[in-house]
C-alpha positions as CSV (number, residue, x, y, z in Angstrom):
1,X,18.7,-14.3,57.9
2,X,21.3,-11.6,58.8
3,X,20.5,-8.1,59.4
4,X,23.0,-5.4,60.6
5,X,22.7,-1.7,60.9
6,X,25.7,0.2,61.7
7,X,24.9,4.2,61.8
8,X,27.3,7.0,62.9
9,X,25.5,10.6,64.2
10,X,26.0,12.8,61.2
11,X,24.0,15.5,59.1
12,X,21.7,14.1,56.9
13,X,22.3,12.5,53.4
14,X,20.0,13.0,51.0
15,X,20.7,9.9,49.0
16,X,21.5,5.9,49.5
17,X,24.1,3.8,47.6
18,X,22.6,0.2,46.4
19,X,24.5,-2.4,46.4
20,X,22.6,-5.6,44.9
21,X,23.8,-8.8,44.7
22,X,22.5,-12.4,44.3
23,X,19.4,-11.2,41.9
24,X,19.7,-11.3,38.3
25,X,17.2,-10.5,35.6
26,X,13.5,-9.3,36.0
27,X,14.4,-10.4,39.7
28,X,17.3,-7.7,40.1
29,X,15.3,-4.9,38.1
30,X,12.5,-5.6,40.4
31,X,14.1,-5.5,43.6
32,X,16.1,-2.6,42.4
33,X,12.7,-0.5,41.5
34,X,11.1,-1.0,44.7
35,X,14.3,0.1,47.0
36,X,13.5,4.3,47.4
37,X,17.3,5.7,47.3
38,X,16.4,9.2,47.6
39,X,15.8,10.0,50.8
40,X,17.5,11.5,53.9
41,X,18.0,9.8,57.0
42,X,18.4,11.8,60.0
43,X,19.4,9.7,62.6
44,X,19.6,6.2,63.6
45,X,16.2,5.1,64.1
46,X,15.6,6.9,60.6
47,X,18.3,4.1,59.1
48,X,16.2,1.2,61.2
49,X,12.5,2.3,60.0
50,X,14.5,2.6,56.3
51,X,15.6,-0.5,56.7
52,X,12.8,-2.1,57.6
53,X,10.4,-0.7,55.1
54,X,13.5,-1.7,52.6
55,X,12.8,-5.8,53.7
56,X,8.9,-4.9,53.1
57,X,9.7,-4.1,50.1
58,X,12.2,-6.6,48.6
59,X,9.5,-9.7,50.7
60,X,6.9,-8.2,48.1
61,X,9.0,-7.6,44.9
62,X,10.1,-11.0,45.3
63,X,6.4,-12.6,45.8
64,X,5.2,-10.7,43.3
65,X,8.1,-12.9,40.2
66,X,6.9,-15.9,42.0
67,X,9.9,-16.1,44.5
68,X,8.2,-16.8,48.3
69,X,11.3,-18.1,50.0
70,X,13.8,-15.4,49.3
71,X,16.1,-14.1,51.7
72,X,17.7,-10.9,51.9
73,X,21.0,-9.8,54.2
74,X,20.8,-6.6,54.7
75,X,23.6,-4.0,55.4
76,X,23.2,0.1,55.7
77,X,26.5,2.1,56.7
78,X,26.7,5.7,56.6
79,X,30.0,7.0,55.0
80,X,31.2,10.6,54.8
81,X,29.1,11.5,51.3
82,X,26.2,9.5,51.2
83,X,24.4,5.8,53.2
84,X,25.7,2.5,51.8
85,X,22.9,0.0,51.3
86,X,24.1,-3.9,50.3
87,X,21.7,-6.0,49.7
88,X,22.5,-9.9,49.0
89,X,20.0,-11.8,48.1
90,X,19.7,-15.7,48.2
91,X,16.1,-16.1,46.0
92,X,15.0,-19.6,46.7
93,X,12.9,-21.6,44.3
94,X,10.4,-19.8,42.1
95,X,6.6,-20.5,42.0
96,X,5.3,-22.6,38.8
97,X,1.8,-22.2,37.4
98,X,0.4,-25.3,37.8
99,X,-2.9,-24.3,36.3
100,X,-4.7,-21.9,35.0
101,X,-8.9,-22.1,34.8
102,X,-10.9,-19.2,32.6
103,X,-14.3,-19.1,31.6
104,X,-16.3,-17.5,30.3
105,X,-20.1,-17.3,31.3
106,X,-23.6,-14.8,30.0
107,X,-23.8,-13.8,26.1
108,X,-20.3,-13.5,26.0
109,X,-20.2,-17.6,26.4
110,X,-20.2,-18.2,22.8
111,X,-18.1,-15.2,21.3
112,X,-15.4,-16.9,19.5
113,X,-13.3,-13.2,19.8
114,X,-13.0,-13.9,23.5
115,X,-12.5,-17.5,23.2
116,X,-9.3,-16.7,21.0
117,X,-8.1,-14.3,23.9
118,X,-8.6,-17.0,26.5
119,X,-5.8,-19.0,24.7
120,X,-3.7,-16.0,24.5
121,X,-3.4,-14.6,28.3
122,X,-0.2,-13.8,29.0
123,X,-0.9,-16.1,32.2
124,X,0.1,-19.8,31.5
125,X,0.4,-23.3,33.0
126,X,3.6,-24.6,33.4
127,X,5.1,-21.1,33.4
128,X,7.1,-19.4,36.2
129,X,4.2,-17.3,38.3
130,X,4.4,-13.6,37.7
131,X,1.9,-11.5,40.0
132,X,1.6,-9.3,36.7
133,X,1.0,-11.6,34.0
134,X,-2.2,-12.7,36.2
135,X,-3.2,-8.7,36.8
136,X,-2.9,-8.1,33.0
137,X,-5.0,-11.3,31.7
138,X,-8.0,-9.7,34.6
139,X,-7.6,-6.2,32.7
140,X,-7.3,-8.0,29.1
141,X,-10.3,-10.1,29.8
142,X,-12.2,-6.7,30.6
143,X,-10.9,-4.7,28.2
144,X,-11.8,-6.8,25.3
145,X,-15.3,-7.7,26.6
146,X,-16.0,-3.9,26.8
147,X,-14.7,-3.2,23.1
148,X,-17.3,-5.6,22.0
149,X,-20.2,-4.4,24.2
150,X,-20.2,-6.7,27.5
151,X,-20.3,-3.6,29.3
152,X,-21.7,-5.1,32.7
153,X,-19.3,-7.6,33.1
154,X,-17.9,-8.9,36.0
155,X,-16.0,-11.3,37.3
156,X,-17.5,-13.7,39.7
157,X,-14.0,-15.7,40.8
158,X,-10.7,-14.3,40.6
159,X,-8.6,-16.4,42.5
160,X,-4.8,-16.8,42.9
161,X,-3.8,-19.5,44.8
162,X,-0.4,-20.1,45.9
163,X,1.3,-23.1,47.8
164,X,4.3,-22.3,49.1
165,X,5.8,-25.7,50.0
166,X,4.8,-27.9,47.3
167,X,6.3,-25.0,44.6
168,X,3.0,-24.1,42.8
169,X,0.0,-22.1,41.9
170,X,-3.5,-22.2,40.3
171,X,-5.6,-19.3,39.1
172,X,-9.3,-19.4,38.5
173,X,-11.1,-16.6,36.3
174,X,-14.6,-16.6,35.9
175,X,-16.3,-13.7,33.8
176,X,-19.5,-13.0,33.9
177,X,-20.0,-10.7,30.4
178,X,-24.4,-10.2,31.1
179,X,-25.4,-8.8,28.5
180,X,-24.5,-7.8,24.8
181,X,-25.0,-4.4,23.8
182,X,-26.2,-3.4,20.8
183,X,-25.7,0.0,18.4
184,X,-28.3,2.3,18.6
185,X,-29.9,4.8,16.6
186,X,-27.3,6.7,15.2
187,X,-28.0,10.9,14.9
188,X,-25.8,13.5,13.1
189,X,-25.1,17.5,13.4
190,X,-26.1,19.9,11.2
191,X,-24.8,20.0,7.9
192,X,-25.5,20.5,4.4
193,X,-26.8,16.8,3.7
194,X,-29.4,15.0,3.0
195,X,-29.9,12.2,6.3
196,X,-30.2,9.4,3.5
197,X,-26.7,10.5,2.0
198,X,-25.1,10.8,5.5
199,X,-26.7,7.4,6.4
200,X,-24.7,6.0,3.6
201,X,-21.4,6.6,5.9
202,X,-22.6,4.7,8.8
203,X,-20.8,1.3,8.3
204,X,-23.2,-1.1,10.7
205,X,-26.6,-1.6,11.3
206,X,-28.9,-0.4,14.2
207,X,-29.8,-3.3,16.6
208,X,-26.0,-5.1,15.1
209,X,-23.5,-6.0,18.1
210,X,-21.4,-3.2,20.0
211,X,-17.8,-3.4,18.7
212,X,-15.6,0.0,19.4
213,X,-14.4,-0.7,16.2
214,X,-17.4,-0.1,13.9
215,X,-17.6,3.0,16.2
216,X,-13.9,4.2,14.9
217,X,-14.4,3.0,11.9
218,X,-17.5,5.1,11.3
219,X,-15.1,8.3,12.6
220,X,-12.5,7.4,10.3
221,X,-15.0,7.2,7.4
222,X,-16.4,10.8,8.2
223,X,-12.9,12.1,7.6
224,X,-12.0,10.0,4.8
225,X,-15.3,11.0,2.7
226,X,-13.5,14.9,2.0
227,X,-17.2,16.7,3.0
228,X,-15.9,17.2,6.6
229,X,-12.6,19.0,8.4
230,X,-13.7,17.8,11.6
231,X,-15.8,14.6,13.3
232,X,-16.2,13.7,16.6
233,X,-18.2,10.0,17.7
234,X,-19.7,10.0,20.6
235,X,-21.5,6.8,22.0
236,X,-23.8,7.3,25.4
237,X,-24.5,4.0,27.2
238,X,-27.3,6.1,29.4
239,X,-28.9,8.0,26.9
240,X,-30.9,5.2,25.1
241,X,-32.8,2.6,25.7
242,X,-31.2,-0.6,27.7
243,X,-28.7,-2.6,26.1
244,X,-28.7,0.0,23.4
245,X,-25.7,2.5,23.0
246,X,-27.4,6.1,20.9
247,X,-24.2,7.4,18.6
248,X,-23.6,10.8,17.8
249,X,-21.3,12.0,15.0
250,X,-20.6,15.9,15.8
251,X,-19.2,16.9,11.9
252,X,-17.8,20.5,11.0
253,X,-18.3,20.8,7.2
254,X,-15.2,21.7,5.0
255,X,-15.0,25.0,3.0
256,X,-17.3,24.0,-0.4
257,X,-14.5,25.3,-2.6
258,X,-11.1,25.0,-2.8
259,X,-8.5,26.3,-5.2
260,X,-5.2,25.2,-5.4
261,X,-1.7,26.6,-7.1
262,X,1.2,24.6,-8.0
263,X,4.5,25.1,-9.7
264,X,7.7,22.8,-10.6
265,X,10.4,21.3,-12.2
266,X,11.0,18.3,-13.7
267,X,13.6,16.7,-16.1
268,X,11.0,15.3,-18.4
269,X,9.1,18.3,-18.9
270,X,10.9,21.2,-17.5
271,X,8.9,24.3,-15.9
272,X,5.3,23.2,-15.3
273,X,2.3,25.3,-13.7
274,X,-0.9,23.7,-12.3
275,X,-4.0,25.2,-11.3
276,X,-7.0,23.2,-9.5
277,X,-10.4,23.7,-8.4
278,X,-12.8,21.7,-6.5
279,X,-16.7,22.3,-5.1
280,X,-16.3,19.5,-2.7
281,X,-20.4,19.4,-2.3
282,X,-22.3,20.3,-5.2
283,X,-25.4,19.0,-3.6
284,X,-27.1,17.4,-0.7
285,X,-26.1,14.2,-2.1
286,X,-22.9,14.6,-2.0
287,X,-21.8,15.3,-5.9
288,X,-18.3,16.7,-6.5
289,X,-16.5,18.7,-9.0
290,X,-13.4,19.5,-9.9
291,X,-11.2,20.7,-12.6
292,X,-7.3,21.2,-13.2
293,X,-5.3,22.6,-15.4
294,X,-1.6,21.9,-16.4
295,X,1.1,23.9,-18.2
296,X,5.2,22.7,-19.0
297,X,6.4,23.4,-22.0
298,X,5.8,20.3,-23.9
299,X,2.4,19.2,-22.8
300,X,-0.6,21.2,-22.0
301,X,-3.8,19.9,-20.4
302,X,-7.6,21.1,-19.2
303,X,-9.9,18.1,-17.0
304,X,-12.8,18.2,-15.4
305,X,-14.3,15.9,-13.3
306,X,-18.0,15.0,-12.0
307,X,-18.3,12.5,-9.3
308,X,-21.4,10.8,-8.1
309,X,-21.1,8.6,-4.4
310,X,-23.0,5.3,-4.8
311,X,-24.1,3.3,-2.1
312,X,-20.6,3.1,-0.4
313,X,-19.3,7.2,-0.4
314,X,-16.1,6.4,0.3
315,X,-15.0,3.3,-1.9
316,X,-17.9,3.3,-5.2
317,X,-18.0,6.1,-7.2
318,X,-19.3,7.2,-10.7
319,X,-16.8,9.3,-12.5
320,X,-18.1,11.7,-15.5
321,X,-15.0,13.1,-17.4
322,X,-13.6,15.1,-20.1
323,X,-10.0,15.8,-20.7
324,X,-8.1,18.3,-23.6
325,X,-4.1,17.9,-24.1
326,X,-1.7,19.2,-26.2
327,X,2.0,17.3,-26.4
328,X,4.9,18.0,-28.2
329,X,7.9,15.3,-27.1
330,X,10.6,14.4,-28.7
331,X,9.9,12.9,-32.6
332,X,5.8,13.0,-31.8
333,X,3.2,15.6,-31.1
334,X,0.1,14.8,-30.4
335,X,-3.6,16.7,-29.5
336,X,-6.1,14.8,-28.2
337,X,-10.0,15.2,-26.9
338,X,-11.6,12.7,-24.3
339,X,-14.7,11.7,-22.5
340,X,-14.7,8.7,-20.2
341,X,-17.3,7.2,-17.6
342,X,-15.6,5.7,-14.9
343,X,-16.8,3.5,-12.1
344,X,-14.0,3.1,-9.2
345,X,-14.7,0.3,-6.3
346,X,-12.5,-0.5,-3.6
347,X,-13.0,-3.6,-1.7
348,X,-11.6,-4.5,2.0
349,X,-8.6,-6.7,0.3
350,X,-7.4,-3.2,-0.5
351,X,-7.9,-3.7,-4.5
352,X,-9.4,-1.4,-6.5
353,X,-11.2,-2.0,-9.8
354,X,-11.9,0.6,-12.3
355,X,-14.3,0.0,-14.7
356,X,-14.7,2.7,-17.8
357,X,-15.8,3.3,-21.1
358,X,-14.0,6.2,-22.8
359,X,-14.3,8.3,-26.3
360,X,-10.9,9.4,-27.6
361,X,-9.8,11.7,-30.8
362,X,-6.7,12.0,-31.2
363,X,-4.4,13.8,-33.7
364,X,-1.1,13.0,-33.6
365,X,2.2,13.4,-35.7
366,X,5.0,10.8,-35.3
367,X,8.2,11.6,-37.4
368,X,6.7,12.3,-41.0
369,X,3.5,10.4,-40.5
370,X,0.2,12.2,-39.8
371,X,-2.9,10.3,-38.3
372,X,-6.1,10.8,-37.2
373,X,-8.7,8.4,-35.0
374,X,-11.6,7.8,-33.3
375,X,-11.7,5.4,-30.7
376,X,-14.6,3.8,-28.0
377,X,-12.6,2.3,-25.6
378,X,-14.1,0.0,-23.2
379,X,-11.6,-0.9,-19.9
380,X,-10.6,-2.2,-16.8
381,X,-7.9,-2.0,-14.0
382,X,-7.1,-3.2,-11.0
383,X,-4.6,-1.8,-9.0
384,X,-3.1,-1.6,-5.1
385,X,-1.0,0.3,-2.7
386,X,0.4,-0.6,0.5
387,X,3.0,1.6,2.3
388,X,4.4,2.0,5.8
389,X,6.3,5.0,6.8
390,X,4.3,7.9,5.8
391,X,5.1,10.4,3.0
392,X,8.5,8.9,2.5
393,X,7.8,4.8,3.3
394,X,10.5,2.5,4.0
395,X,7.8,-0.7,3.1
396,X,5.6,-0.7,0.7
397,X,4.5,-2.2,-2.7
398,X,2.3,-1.3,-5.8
399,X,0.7,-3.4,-8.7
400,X,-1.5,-1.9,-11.5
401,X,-2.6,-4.0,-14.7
402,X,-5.1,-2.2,-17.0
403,X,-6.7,-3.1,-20.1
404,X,-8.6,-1.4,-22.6
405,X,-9.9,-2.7,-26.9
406,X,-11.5,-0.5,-29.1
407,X,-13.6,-2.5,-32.1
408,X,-14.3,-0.7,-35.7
409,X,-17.8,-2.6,-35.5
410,X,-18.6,-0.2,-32.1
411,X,-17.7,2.6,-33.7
412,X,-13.8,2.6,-33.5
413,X,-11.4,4.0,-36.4
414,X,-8.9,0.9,-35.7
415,X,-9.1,-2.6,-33.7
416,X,-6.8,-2.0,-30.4
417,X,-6.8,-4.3,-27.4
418,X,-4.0,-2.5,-25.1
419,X,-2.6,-4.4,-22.0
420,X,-0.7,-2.7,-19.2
421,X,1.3,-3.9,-16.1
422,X,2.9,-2.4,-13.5
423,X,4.5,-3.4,-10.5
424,X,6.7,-1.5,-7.7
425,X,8.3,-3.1,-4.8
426,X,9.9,-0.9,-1.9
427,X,11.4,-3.0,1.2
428,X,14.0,-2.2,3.8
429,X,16.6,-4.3,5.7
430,X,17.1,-2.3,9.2
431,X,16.8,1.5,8.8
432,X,19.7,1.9,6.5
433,X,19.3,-0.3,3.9
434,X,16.1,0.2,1.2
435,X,16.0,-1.8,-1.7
436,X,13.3,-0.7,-4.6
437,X,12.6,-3.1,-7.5
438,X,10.5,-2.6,-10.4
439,X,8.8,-4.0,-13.2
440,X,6.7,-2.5,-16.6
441,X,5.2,-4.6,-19.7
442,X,3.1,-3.8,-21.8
443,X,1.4,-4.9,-25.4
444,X,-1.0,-4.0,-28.2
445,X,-2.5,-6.1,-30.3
446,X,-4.3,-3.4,-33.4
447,X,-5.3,-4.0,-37.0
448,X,-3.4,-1.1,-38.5
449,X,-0.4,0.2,-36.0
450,X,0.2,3.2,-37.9
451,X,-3.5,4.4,-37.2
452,X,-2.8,3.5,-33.3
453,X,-2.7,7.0,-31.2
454,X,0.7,7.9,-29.8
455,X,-1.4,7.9,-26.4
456,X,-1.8,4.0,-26.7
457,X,1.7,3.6,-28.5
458,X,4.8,2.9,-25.8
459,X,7.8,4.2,-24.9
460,X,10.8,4.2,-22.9
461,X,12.9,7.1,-21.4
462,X,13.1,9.2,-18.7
463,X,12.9,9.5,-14.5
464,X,10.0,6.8,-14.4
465,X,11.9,4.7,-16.3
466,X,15.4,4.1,-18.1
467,X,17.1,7.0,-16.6
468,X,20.4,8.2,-18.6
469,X,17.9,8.7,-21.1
470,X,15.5,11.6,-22.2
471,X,11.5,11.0,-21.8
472,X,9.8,9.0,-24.5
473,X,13.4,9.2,-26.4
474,X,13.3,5.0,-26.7
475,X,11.7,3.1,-28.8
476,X,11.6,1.7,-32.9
477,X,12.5,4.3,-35.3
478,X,11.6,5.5,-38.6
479,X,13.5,5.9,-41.4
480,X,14.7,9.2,-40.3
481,X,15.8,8.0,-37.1
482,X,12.5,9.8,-35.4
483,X,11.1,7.1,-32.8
484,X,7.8,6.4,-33.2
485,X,6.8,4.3,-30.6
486,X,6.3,0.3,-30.3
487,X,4.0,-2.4,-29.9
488,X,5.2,-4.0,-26.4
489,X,7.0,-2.3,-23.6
490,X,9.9,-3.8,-21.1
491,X,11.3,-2.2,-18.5
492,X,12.6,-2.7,-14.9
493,X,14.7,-1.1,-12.7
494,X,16.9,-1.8,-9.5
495,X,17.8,0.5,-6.5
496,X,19.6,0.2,-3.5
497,X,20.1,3.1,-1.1
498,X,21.7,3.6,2.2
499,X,20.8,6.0,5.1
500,X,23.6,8.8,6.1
501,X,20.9,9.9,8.8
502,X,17.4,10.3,9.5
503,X,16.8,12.3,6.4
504,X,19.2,11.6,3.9
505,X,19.6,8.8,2.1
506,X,22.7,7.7,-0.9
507,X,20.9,6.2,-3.7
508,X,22.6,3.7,-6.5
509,X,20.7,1.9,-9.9
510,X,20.9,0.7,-12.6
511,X,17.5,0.6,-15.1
512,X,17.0,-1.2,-18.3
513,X,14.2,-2.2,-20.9
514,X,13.1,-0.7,-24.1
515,X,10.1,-0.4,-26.3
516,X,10.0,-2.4,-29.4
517,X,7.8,-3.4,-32.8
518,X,8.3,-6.7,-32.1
519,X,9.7,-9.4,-29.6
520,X,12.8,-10.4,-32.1
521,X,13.7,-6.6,-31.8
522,X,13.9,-6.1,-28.5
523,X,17.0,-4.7,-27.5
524,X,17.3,-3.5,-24.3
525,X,18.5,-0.1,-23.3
526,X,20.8,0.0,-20.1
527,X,21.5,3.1,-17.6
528,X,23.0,3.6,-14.1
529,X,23.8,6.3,-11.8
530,X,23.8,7.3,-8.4
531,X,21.9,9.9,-6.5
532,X,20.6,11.5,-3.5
533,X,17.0,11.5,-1.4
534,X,16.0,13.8,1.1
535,X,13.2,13.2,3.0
536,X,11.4,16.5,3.4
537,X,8.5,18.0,5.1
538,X,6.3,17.8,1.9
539,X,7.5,14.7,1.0
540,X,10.6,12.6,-0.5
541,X,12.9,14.7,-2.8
542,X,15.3,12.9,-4.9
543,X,18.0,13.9,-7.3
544,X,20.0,11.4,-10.2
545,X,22.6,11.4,-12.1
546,X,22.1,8.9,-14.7
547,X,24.2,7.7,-17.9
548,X,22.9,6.3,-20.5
549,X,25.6,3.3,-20.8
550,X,24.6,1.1,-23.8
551,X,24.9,3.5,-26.3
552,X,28.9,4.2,-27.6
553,X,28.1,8.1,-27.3
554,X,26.8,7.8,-23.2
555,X,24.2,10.4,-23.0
556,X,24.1,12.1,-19.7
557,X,20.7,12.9,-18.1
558,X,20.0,15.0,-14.2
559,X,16.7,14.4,-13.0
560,X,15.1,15.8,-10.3
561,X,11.7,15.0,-8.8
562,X,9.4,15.2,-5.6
563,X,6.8,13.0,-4.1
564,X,6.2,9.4,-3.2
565,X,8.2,6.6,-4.7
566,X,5.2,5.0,-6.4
């Protein structure tokens, strides 16, 4: 091994050149991190401690990939500016893994969680021996035994041995988890609920296994219930008895009402006001209410809602109802009066059923004809949402298919079974590209059509639909040209849009589909256009320009909307 150190007497430099050569890789990037450039070397003897402490350092960046026989010719020069430092490295044969031993003893023996992270340590036989790959299975080992409660573990061997000459090097990990911990009694701050309500958020057991996540999972479910603007979960090893862990959830209730204003613009339906309210606790049970109201000028509407918490607050409720709304749109007008009972679960597949029953009255006009019914409409949906990104996603997807009959022997004017589906598909190749495909059908099955409700007729048109034409504007016609509204619905649409920058977005699609008496008559209605979307602090903004291509005359149609894209 070569070493030479050639210094001149000369004011300090407050920086060193490094020359590396030899070293490629993670070898190069670690030899290069451990060399300390910035510093200022006085005199000679300055250069010879550098230097030395420079070999230090290389000897252990090198052990520490696996490489024990490198060798390193060192060179340091002062110039007139700064030092020169060349370093030429020759790295030797690298260190293999020959084997690696972990086990696992005390209640943690058995846990099949830590038996799966045994098999996935970043250390591995046969693999070239990184010092850090060893250090990081010890702190995974550890940090996965704590999250589920081994919090007196231990390991009795850790052992890295290395033989130089025959190439190789076996580790041995023996953990020692004791014992399990369990939850403890859980406790809340004060607030305006009952403890059997509140107890009804906990989502575990006292005396079930410690896992930090049922801990963050109960935080998570404190926020997501609405009742509280702030919770904090706090879990004391010493404060309970042993192998029990006491939690604390330190809530801030909300304000109890909140009022809400609103105004906008859509293509559809022009100007629109809103105005909300909600008592976010009526009681110490956990009852809400709320109410909205919504003005445009072709459809006007008052609802107010009661909601009950079963035995899961966040994902079962019991939904009491009642809804007024006035529309006047296109060739139909329509006022209608409601009542529905609603039951909403949510399971952990992310799918949520709805179950209801509902009481409508509708009158409703639809070119010349005039009608009048009473319906009891029992139903049920299931629908989910998945989305990544945030309020504008660039990954998500949405499915929705609802059904609801109405019988004249339950008390029904007309027989109605009505079938809905719905499905939205949003995916993104790299972050320019976005691709959004959807898909609507629908059908009713009735006794007497003309008796069927404009609410449970269909129709086509519009920014949620074929754009290039106005809202509700498809669909079979009367004599007089008014549409009237069909039996079966089919619609889908295509977009593709590319990103200029971070926030906006070119958009391009073409939409077709129509509603229709009956399947010989379908005949589809085509638009296309183009169009902007601007990703904006309240969410994504977007803007088309839409033709109506399938018909000889073209109709033009601007729409402009806000919010996410399903």
């Amino acid at each position: 091994m070569a070493l030479a150190l050639v210094v001149a007497s000369a004011p300090a430099r407050a920086a060193v050149d490094l020359m590396l050569t030899g070293a490629e890789g993670a070898l190069a990037d670690n030899l290069s991190a451990h060399i300390d450039t910035q510093v200022a070397l006085e005199s000679d003897l300055a250069g010879r401690f550098y230097r030395d402490q420079v070999r230090e350092s290389l000897q252990h960046a090198a052990e520490a990939l696996g490489y024990y026989q490198a060798q390193f010719d060192i060179t340091l020069e002062a110039s007139p500016e700064d030092w020169q430092l060349d370093v030429a490295v020759t790295p030797g044969p690298r260190i293999r893994v020959r084997r690696v031993d972990v086990r696992i003893t005390g209640d943690g023996a058995d846990d099949r969680v830590l038996a799966a992270l045994r098999e996935r340590l970043p250390l591995r036989a046969g693999e070239p021996l990184n010092h850090a790959d060893y250090e990081r299975s010890k702190r995974a080992l550890a940090n996965e035994a704590r999250q589920r409660g081994y919090f007196d573990d231990r390991f009795s061997t850790a052992e890295l041995a290395v033989n130089v000459e025959a190439g190789w090097a076996e580790a041995t990990l023996v953990m020692d988890t004791g014992e399990r911990y369990a939850l403890g009694e859980v406790t809340f701050s004060a607030s305006p609920f009952r403890e059997r309500f509140l107890r009804r958020l906990v989502p575990f057991e006292s005396g079930s296994p410690y896992t930090a996540g049922a801990v963050a999972d109960f935080n998570r479910r404190l926020l997501d219930s609405g009742y509280f603007s702030d919770a904090q979960v706090e879990t004391r090893r010493d404060a309970g008895p042993p192998a029990r862990v006491p939690v604390r959830a330190a809530v801030t209730t909300r304000e109890r009402n909140t009022v809400t204003t609103g105004a906008g613009y859509s293509t559809d339906e022009g100007p629109r006001l809103q105005l909300g309210y909600q008592r976010h606790y009526v009681n110490d049970r956990g009852h809400q209410l709320s109410s909205q109201l919504r003005l445009s000028t072709v459809r006007q509407s008052v609802e107010a809602r009661y909601e009950i918490p079963l035995a899961d607050p966040i994902n079962d409720h019991l939904t009491l109802s009642t809804a007024w709304e006035n529309a006047d749109i296109e060739d139909t007008s329509s006022e209608r009066y409601s009542v529905r009972l609603a039951r909403r679960q949510t399971f952990t597949s992310g799918w949520t059923r709805t179950q209801s029953l509902r009481w409508l009255e509708e009158r409703f006009s639809v070119g010349v004809e005039r009608g009048r019914s009473r319906l009891i409409l029992p139903g049920i949906s299931f629908s989910r949402t998945r989305s990544r990104g945030g309020l504008d996603p660039d990954w998500g997807d949405q499915q929705r298919y609802s059904l609801e009959v109405a019988s004249e022997p339950l008390g029904s004017d007309v027989d109605i079974a009505r079938l809905r589906l719905d499905n939205t598909w949003l995916r993104s190749l790299g972050k320019a590209h976005r691709f959004k495909l959807s898909a609507h059908l629908g059908g009713v099955a009735t006794s007497d059509f003309e008796q069927t409700p404009t609410s449970l007729r269909f129709f086509a048109g519009g920014d949620q639909s074929v754009r290039g034409f106005a809202w509700r504007s498809l669909g079979p016609e009367d004599d007089n040209g008014d549409v009237i509204g069909g039996r079966y619905l089919t619609t889908g649409s295509g977009e593709y849009s590319y990103g200029l920058s971070d926030d906006w977005r070119l958009a391009t699609f073409v939409d077709a589909g129509n509603a229709y008496r009956d399947p010989s008559a379908f005949d589809p209605a085509v638009g296309t256009g183009f169009g902007v979307r601007w990703s904006s602090p309240v969410g994504p903004l977007r803007l088309d320009l839409a033709w109506g291509v399938s018909r000889d005359d073209v109709p033009f149609r601007l729409h402009f909307s806000i919010g996410p894209p399903f």
